[in-house]
N, C-alpha and C positions, 0 to 999 in steps of 0.2 A: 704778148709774146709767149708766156707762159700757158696761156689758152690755146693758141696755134699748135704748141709745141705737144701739148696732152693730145689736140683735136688726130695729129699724125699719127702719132704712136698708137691710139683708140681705134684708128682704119686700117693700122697695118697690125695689130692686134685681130680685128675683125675678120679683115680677110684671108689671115692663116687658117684663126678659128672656124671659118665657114667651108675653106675648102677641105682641112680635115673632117668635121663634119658631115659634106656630103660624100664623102670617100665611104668613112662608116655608116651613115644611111641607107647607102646604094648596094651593102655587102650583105647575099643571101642571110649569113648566119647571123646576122642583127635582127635584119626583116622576119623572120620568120617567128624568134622567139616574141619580138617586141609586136607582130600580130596577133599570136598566140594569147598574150599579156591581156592586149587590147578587149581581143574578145572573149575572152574569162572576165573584166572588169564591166563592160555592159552586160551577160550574160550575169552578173553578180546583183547589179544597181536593178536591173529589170525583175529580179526575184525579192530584192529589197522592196521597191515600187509594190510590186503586190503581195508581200506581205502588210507593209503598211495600208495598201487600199482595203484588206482586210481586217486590220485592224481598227480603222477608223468605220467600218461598214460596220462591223462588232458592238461597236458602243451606239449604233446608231446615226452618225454622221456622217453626213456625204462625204465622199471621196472627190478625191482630183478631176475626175472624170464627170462624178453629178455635178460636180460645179461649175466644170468648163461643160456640158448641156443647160444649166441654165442661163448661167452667162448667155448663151448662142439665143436663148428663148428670148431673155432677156433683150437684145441689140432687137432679133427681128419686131419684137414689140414697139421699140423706141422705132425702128425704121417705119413703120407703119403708121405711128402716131403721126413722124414728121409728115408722111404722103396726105393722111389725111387732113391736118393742117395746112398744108398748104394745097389742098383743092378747096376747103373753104375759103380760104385767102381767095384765091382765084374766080371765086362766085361773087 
């Protein structure tokens, strides 16, 4: 009973919550600062990324990127073993 009675009130909580919500989503003068936000904070993380790939390039050690190329070198090798493996199978 007690469960029922929170489960109602959490739905009609929710659905007030959602339609103001999309009321203020939908409003240019949200949208525009909260894009603006958006993309200052990948334009920030992206200049973090390579300073750090230059940092670790610095000391010597691969970056994100040489490891995701070896990685890739890495699978086509394993993929190739498997082909060759099994055409000797096949013989």
């Amino acid at each position: 009973m007690i469960w029922e009675t929170w489960k109602k009130g959490f739905a009609a909580w929710e659905h007030a919550t959602s339609q103001l919500a999309d009321k203020v989503l939908q409003n240019p003068s949200v949208l525009a600062p909260t894009g603006a936000l958006l993309t200052a904070a990948f334009k920030a993380k992206a200049a973090a990324d390579r300073a750090l790939d230059a940092w670790w390039g610095a000391w010597g050690l691969p970056t994100r990127k040489d490891q995701e190329r070896a990685l890739h070198k890495l699978n086509q090798l394993e993929s190739r073993l498997m082909d060759l493996e099994e055409s000797i199978e096949r013989e």
